[in-house]
C-alpha positions as CSV (number, residue, x, y, z in Angstrom):
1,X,119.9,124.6,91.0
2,X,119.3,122.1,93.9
3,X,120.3,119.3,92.2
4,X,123.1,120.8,90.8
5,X,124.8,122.2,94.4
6,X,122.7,121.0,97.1
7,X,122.0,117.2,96.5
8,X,123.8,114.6,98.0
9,X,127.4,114.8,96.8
10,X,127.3,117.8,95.9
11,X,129.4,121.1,97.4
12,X,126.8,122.3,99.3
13,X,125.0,119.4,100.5
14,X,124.8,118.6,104.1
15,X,123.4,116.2,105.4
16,X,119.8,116.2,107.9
17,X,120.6,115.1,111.5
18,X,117.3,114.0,112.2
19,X,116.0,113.3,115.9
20,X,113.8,110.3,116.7
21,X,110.4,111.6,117.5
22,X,110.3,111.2,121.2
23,X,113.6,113.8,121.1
24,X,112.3,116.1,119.3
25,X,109.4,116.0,121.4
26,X,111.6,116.6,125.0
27,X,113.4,119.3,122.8
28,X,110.0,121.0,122.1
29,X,108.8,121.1,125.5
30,X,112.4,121.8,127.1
31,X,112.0,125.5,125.0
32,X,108.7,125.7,126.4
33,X,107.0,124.7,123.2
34,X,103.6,122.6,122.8
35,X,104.2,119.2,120.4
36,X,101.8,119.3,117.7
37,X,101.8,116.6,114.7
38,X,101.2,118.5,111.9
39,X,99.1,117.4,108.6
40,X,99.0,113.6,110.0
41,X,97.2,112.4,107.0
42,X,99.7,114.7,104.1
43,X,102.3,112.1,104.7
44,X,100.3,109.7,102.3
45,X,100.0,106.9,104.7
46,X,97.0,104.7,105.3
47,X,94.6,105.0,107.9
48,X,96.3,101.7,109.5
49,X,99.4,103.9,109.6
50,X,98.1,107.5,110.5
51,X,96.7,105.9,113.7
52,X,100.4,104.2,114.7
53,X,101.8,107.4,113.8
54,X,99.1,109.3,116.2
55,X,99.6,106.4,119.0
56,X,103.6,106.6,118.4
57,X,103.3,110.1,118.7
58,X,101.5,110.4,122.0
59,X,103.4,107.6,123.7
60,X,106.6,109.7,123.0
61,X,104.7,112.6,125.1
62,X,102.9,114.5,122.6
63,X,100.7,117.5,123.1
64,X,98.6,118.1,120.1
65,X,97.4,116.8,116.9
66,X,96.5,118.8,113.8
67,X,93.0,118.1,112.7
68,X,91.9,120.3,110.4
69,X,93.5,120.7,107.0
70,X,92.6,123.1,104.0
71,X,93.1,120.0,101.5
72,X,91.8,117.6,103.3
73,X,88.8,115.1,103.0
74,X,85.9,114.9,105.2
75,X,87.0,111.4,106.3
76,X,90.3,112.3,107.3
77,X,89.0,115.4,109.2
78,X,86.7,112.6,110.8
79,X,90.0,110.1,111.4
80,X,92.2,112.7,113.2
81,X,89.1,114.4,115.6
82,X,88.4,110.7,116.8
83,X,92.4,110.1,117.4
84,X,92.6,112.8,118.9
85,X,89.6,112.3,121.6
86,X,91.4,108.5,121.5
87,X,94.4,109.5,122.7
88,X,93.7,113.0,124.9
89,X,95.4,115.0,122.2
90,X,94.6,118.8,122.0
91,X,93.7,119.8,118.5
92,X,95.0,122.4,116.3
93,X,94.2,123.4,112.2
94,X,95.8,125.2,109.7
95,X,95.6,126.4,106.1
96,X,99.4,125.3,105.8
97,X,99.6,128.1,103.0
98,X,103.1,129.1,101.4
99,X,102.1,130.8,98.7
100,X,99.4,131.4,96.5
101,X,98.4,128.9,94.0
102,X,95.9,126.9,91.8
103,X,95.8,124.2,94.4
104,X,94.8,126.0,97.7
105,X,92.5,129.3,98.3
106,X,93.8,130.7,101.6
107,X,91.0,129.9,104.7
108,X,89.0,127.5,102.4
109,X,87.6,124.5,104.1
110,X,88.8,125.9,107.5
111,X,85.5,125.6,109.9
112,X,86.3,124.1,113.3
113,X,84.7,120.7,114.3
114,X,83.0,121.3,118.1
115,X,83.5,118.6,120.7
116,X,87.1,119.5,120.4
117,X,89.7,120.7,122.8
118,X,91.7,123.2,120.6
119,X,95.7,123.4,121.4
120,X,94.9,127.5,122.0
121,X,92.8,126.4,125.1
122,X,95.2,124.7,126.8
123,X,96.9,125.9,130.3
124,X,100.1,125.2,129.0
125,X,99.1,127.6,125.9
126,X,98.0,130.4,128.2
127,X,101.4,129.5,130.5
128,X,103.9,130.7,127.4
């Protein structure tokens, strides 16, 4: 179905009007949101890359940083709670769960890392 009506070309195709990060970021925060980077390391980039994305990321006026993933490796759990104490990010996890599935059990792999200042715990949280 996509392909057939929604791809590009197509009758119902439109096309994304993407923001540049740092917009999107002022857009957050202007409706009183809290800027979090979700599943950093689910983009398929290297580490290299994760941590310019992180450091792009906070530089643009970031808040927060998702560190915990259901499907994610120790390492990488490791990667993002050190890039976030690098760059003052508060932290936030999620199962990212859609729909149930082979790949995923809903809460699995969840447990929170201490030493972390979680996004929830923030005064601009408790403020909204």
């Amino acid at each position: 179905m996509f392909k057939r009506y929604l791809a590009k070309g197509k009758t119902g195709y439109v096309p994304n009007n993407w923001h540049d990060m740092a917009t999107a970021i002022k857009m957050i925060h202007q409706a009183g949101g809290i800027a979090v980077l979700a599943h950093p390391s689910g983009y398929k980039l290297s580490a290299k890359w994760v941590k310019k994305l992180v450091r792009e990321f906070k530089e643009a006026g970031g808040d927060a940083l998702e560190v915990v993933l259901g499907q994610q490796s120790i390492d990488d759990r490791a990667l993002l709670v050190s890039l976030s104490h690098q760059h003052q990010l508060f932290a936030s996890l999620g199962s990212d769960f859609h729909f149930p599935g082979s790949w995923i059990d809903l809460g699995k792999n969840m447990f929170q890392p201490q030493h972390v200042n979680w996004v929830w715990q923030s005064q601009k949280w408790m403020e909204s």
